[in-house]
N, C-alpha and C positions, 0 to 999 in steps of 0.2 A: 496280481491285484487288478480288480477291473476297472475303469473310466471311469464308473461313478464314485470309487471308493478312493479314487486319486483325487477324484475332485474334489470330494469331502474332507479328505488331510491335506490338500493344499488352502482350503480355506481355514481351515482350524488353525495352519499355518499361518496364513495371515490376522487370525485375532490376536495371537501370542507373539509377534512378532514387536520387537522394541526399537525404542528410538535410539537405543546406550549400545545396538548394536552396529560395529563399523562393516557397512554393507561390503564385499566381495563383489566385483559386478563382473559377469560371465560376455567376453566381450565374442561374439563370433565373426568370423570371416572368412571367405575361401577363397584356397590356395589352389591354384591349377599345380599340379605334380606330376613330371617326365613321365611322357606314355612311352611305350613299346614301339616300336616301326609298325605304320601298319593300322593303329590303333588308338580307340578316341582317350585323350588326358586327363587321368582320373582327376575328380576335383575332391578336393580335401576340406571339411569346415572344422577349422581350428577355433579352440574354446580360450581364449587366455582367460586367468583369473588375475584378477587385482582390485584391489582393494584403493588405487589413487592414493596410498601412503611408500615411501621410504623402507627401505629393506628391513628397517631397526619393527616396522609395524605389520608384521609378517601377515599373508589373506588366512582367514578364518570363514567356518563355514554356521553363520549361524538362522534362523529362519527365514529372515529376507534373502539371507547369501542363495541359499539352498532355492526359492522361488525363482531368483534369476538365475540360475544354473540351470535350472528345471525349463525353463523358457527357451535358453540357447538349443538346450539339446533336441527340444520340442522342432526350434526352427531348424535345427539342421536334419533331423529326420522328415520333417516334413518337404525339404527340398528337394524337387526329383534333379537336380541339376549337384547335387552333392552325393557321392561315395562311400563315401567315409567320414568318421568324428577322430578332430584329435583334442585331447585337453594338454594345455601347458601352463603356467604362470608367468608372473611379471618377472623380473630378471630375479635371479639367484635364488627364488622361494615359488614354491607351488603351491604349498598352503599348509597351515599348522595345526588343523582340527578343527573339533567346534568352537564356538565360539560361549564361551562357559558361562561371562559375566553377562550373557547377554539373554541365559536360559534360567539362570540361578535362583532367579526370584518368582520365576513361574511353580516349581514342583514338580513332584511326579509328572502330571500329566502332560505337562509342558515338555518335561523329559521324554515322557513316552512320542508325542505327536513331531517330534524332532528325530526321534530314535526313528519312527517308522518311516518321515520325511527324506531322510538320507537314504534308507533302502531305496526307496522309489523312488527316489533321481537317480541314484548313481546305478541302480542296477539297468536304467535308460541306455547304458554305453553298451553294456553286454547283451542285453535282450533286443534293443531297437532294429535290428535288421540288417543295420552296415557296420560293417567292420569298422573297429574301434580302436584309436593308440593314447595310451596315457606316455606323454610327453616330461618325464620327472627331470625338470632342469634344477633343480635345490633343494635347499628345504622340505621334508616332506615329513610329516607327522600326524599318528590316529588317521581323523577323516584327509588330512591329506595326502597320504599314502592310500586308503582304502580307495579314494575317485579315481586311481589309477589303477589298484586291483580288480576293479571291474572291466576296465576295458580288454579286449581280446589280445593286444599287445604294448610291451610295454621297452621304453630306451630309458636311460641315466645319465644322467654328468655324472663323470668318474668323480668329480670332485665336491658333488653334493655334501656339503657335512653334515647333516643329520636324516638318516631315516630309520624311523620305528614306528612304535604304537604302544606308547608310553601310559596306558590307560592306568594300568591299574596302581601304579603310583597318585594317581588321583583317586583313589580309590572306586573306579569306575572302570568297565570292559571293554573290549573294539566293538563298537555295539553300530558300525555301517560296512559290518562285513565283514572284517578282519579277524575275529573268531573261527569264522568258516573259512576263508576266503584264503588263509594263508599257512595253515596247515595242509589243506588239499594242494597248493599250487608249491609248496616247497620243504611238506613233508612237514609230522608232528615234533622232530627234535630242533628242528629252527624253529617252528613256530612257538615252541617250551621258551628259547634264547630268545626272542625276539619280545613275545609276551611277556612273559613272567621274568627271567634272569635278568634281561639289562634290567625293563625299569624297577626291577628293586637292587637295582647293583646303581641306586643315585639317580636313576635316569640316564643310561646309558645309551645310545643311538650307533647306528654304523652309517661308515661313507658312504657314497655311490660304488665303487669301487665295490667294498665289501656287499654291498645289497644285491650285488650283479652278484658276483658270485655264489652266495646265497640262492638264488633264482628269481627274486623278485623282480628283477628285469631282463627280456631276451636281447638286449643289443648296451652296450657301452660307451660311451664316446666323452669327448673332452673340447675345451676349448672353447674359444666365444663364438661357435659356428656349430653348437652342439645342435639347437634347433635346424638348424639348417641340414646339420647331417642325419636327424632323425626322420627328417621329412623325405630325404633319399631315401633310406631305407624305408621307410614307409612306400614309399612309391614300390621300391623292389620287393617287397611282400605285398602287392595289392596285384604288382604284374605276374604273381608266381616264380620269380626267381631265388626269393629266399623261403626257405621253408623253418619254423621254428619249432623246435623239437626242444622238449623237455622230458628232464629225466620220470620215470613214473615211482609215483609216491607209493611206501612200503606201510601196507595196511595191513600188517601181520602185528605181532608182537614188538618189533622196533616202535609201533603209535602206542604201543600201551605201555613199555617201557620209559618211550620219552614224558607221558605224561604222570608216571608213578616218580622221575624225576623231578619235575615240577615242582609236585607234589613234597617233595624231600627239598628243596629249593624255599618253597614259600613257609613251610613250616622253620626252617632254618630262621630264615627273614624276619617274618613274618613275627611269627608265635603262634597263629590261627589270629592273631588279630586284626587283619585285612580279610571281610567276606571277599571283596573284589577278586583277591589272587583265588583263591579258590574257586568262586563259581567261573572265571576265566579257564582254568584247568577244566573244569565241568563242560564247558564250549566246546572245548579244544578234543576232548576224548569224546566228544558226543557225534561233532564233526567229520567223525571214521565212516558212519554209518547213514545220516541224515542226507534228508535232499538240499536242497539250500534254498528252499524256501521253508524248511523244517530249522536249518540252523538258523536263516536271520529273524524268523518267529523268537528262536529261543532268545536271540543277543534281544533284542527289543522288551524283551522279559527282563530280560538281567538285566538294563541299564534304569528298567525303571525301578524292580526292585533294588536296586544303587544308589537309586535317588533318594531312595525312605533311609537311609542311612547316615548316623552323626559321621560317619567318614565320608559321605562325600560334603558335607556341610564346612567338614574341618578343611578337606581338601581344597574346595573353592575358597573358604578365605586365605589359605596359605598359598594358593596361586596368584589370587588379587593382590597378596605380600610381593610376592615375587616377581609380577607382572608392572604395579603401578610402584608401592612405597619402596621400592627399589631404586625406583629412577626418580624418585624426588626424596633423599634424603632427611627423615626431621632434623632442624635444628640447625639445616647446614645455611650457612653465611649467602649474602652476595655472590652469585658468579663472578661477577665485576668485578671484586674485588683481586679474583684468581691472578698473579705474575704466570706468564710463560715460561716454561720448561724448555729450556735448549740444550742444558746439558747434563748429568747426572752424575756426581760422582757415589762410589759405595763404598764404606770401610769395611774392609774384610773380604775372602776370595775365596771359602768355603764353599760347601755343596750351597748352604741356605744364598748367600751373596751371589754365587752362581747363575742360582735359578734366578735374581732378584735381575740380574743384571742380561739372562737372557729374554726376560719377560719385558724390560725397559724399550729395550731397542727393538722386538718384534711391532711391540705397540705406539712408544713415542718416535722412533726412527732418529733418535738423535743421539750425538756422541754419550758412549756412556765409559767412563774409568773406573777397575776393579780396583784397590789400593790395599796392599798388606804387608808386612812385618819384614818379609825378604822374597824376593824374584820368583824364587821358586815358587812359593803359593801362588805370587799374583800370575805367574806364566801357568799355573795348572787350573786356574779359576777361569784365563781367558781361553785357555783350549776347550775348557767345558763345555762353555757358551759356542765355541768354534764346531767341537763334534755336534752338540744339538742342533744346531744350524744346517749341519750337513746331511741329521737324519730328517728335517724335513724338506729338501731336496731329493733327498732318493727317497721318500715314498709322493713326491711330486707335489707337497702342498705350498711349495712355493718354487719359481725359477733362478736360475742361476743367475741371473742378474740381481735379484734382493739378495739371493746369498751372500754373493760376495758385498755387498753394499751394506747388512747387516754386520758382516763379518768386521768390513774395514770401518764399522762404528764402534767395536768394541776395546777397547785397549787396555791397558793393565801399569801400574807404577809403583814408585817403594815413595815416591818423594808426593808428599800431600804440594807441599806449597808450588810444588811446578806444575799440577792437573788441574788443581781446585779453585786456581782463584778465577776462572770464569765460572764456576760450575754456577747455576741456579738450585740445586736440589740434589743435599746430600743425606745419602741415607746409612745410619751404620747397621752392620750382621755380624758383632762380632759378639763374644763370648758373654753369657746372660750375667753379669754381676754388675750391680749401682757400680763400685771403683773403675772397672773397666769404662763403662761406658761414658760416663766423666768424663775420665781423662783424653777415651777419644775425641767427646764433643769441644772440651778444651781447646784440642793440638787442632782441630778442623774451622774454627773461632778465629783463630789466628790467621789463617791464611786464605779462606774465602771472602765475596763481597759482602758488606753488610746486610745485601737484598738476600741472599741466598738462605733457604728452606732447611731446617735441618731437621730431617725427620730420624727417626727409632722406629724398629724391628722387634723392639722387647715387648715378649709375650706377657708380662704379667709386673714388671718393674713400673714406678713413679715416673711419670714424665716430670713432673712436678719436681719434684727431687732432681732429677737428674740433668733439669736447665738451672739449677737453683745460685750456680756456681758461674753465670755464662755474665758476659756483658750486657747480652741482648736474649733473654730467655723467652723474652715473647714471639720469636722464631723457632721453637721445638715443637713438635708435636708427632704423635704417637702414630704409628703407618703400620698396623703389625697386619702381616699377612700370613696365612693356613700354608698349610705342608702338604701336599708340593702345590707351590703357586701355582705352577702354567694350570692346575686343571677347579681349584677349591676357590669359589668363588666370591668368597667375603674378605672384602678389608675394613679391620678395626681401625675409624681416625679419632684417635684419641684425643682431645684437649686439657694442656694441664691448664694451672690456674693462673697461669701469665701468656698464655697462647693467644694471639694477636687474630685477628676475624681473618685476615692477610693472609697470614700462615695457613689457616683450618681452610680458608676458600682454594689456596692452593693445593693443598691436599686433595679438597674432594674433586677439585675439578682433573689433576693428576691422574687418580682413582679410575676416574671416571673415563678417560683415555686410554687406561689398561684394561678398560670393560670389566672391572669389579665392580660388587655388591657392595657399597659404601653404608657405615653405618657410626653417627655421631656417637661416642660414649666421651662421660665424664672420668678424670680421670680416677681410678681405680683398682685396689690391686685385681690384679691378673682380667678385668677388662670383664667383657660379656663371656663366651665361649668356654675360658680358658675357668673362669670363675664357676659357673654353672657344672662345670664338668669334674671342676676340683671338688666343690662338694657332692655331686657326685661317687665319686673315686673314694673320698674322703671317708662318707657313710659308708660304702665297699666295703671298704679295709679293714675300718671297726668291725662291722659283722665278723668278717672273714677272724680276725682277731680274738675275736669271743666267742668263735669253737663252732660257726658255718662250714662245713666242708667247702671251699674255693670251689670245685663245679658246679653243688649247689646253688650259689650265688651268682656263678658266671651264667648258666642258664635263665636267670629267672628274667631277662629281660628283653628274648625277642618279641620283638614286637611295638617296641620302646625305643630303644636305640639302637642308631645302622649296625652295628656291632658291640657285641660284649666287653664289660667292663675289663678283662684280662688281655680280650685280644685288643685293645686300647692302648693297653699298656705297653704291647707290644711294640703297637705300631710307632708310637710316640717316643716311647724307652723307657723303660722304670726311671733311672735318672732324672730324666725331663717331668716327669709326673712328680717324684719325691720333690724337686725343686717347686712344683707350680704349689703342691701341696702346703709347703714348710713356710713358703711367701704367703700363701693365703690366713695356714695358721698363727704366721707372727702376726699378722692383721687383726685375725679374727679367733684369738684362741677360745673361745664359747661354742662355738662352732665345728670347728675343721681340725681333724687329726691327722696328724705324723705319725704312721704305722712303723712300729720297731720291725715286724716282717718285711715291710718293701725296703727301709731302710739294710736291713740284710742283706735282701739281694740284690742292691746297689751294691752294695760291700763285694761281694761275690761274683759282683760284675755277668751275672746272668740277663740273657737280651729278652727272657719273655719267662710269665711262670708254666705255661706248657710248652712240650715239645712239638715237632713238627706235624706228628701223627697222632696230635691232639690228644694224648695223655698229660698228665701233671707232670712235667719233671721232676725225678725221683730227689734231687740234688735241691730244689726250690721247696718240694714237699718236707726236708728234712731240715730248710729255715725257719717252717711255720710253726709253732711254739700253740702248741692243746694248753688253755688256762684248765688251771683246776676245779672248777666249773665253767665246764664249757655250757654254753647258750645258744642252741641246735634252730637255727626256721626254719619253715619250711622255703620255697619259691617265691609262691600268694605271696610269705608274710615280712621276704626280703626285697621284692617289689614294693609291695606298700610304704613299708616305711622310708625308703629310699624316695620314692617319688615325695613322700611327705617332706621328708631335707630337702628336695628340689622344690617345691612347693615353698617353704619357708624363704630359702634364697630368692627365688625369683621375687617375691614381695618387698624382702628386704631390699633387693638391688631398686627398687620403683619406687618404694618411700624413699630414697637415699638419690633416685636422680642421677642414676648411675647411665640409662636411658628413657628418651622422652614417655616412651608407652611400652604396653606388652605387648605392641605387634612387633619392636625391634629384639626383643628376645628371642623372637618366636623367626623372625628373619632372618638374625646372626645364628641360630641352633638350625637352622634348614641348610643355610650358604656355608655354613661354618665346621659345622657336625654331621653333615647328611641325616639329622633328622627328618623324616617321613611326614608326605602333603598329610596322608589318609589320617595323621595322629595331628595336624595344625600345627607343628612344630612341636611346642613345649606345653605353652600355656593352656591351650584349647585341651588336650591330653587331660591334664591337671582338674581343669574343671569339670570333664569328663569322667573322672574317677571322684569325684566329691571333696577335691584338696583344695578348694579356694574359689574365687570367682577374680576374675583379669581383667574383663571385659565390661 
């Protein structure tokens, strides 16, 4: 790109550029760096980014960011007293991409003049003349990974926890390089994993650790002296003592293999209803052959053809969901009013109490008691929480000092009234029936303080009901959290109808300490998720019931939900489904059916209706019962009317005030469900196919 044509997108830059967006500022300065004996000290101009917020407000690169980047690096090549460039970030984050809400309302063009904006800064590191080090202390995502694939060398903190290039989950491409950029530098079948597989496996990222390995960085290091030791090394590849050598990328049939996987990957996913993952595969095999001013032409194509698309419309509002109405809860109470958490007891020592009880103490740091029936559960609930403790020691994400400190906070008992009566915040996991839970909140009533929190784990039970019985009912409320905690990031705080502001504030602000997705629901059977998914299921079953072939039906919804309604079922257990189902239909018998087939293979105690090798089990095939007229759809016509039940439920649940809006549907089905940015959750999907208007 020439000088006049830089000039001309850095101005065009500056008309588009907002005031909504939180600037990046490119801080430069240089570091003299150990010479050789003998020899003048190279000087080094390091780039921090930071944005002047708090780790919680991660740097973003959005047009002004991109201006001042483009300035720093201006000044550091134009200094004949500087060497070398390095970029790095403010502590723990190097920067999480563009900056979306801050382009979103421009359009295409705005897209495009951004798209090309990023080439021509960050290709500044590779092409400027002196040798270049991207400095990956954190954080690193999309554009903030790609500012680091430009430079000529790159280091990692081992313990960075997130780097990818999560695009096409937004339904949008690596469109500042990383199309081209990271297939040539570590080969087409990482860059298939990297692009395409994690972010539709949820948005999935790898550590520093994994990223080195991978090849995306030539050096590794640890510790709060990581900078400090990149900049050694730096020095020792600037004096010729390290040479970096990477492996060479196999542009034979392995690139056209990894990407005919992909390709098998996004369709799986997908359905073909993400263009994103597709035309991203289209980068990626083009890649092989292109110059890289031929591939970042193309990405800068794709991002604006990206931008004409209702997936990325739906994508930016379900990131704005997940970015802002995340972190301000509708509906939720007073902070102030929140009591402190000091200690937690949990009824029950199961897997689920387990997990409940290893997630307490990672994140509150305070005593927590496992409490169950006899010794032996509660001594095998506290080893659990002991062995996971110790697997994140040996893979280094904590040291042996929290270990043991996390360890000696956990403890386990048979006798309620000896643990509980300092507790603040009791929560039960024990077995899903109204009697049971009763009678625990009963026996738990008795012997805590009257301050003390007493929350529920029930995925789809009356909080209402189930404090109705208590002295002090307006201390219950509903805390249910997704399977498996440590990683599903929505907690339902449910309020029954005698829940105290007291109670519900100390929920969310709890919530909010374990860094979940908090989201108010009234009380209701089986809640947001569990409800949405049950009719769901519900309408399944029926088809399936009336003479659908089960594949049929199981197929017709990639694209829709992270996964098929059978392999759902799996995951959950038939069991757990037939109950959320049976609770829903005593609620709502108009609605929601109890399938005599699932009901069977609950009977039959089978864990899934396919085998491993993704056939029907012959054994489950031989529970499902051909009516004597059976009632054949096709895919189209098992999709449609299913999304039409889901369409109906989510209405009913908003007239009934079940939650404040349809962004909290669409919130709790992202954090809850792994429903897809590119589909807006739920609702945006809905209106997308002509089932309704939400919005």
């Amino acid at each position: 790109m020439s000088t006049t044509d830089i000039s001309s997108l850095l101005a065009r830059a500056q008309e588009i550029s907002s005031d909504a967006e939180r600037v990046t500022r490119a801080h430069l300065r240089k570091v003299t760096l150990p010479a050789a004996p003998g020899t003048e000290a190279p000087v080094l101009g390091l780039i921090t980014l930071d944005n002047g917020e708090d780790h919680t407000k991660p740097n973003t690169f959005g047009p002004r960011s991109l201006l001042e980047l483009n300035t720093a690096i201006d000044a550091a090549l134009a200094d004949p007293e500087i060497t070398a460039l390095g970029v790095t970030g403010k502590p723990f984050i190097l920067a999480a991409g563009a900056d979306l809400t801050s382009i979103a309302g421009g359009g295409p063009d705005a897209v495009r003049i951004v798209a090309e904006l990023g080439h021509a800064v960050f290709r500044k590191l590779g092409d400027g003349g002196k040798p270049s080090f991207g400095f990956i202390n954190g954080l690193a995502l999309g554009g903030g990974l790609e500012v680091a694939l430009h430079c000529d060398y790159r280091t990692v903190m081992d313990s960075a926890p997130a780097l990818g290039l999560p695009e096409v989950m937004l339904g949008l491409v690596p469109g500042w390089g990383g199309a081209y950029l990271v297939p040539n530098l570590v080969g087409a079948e990482n860059a298939v994993k990297l692009i395409i597989e994690n972010p539709l496996n949820n948005g999935r990222t790898v550590s520093g650790k994994a990223g080195f390995k991978l090849g995306l960085a030539d050096a590794c290091f640890s510790g709060a002296d990581f900078l400090e030791q990149s900049l050694l090394w730096a020095a020792s590849v600037l004096r010729g003592e390290v040479t970096v050598e990477r492996p060479e990328v196999d542009r034979g049939a392995a690139w056209d293999d990894a990407v005919a996987r992909g390709r098998a990957i996004a369709e799986a996913r997908t359905g073909g209803a993400s263009p994103a993952a597709a035309l991203a595969l289209d980068l990626i095999a083009a890649a092989k052959d292109r110059t890289r001013d031929e591939g970042f032409a193309a990405e800068d194509e794709a991002l604006e053809a990206m931008s004409r698309t209702p997936e990325l419309l739906a994508s930016l509002y379900a990131f704005d969901l997940v970015q802002k109405r995340a972190k301000r809860p509708a509906g939720a109470p007073d902070r102030k009013l929140a009591r402190p958490v000091t200690k937690v007891g949990i009824v029950g020592a199961g897997l689920m109490a387990s997990q409940l009880a290893m997630l307490f103490v990672r994140r509150l740091e305070v005593p927590v008691v496992l409490n169950d029936l006899d010794q032996e559960r509660v001594d095998k609930g506290v080893a659990y929480v002991h062995a996971e403790i110790d697997k994140l020691l040996a893979k280094g994400r904590i040291g042996q000092d929290k270990a043991n400190r996390h360890k000696a906070l956990v403890s386990g008992t048979v006798d309620k009234a000896a643990e509980f009566a300092d507790a603040d915040f009791v929560i039960e996991a024990v077995f899903e029936d109204m009697g049971v839970k009763k009678s625990v909140f009963a026996e738990v009533e008795k012997v805590v303080s009257p301050d003390c929190i007493l929350a529920t784990n029930t995925s789809s039970l009356s909080i209402t009901e189930m404090a109705s019985e208590l002295a002090h009912p307006e201390r219950v409320v509903g805390f249910h959290f997704f399977n498996p905690v440590a990683v599903m990031p929505l907690l339902e705080i449910v309020r029954g109808e005698q829940t105290s502001d007291t109670a519900l504030a100390t929920a969310f602000a709890t919530g909010k300490a374990l860094k979940k997705t908090t989201i108010l629901v009234q009380d209701s059977p089986s809640f947001i998720v569990n409800r949405l998914l049950g009719r769901f299921m519900s309408d399944v079953s029926r088809i399936v019931d009336e003479g659908t072939p089960v594949q049929v039906v199981d197929g017709a919804f990639a694209g829709v939900t992270p996964m098929s309604p059978f392999t759902l079922i799996a995951l959950v257990g038939p069991a757990i489904a037939l109950h959320n189902t049976e609770t829903l239909a005593g609620a709502f018998p108009d609605r929601f059916y109890v399938s005599p087939a699932l009901e069977r293979v609950v009977a039959a105690r089978k864990p899934a209706y396919f085998a491993p090798d993704g056939t029907l089990d012959p054994e489950v095939e031989a529970l499902l019962e051909t009516p004597a007229e059976p009632v054949v759809l096709e895919a189209a016509e098992v999709r449609t009317r299913v999304l039409t039940g889901l369409a109906d439920e989510a209405r009913i649940m908003l007239d009934e005030g079940v939650v404040a809006a349809a962004e909290d549907l669409d919130l709790a089905m992202i954090t809850g469900a792994g429903f897809s940015f590119w589909n807006g959750g739920l609702t945006m999907l809905l209106e997308r196919e002509g089932l309704g208007k939400f919005h």
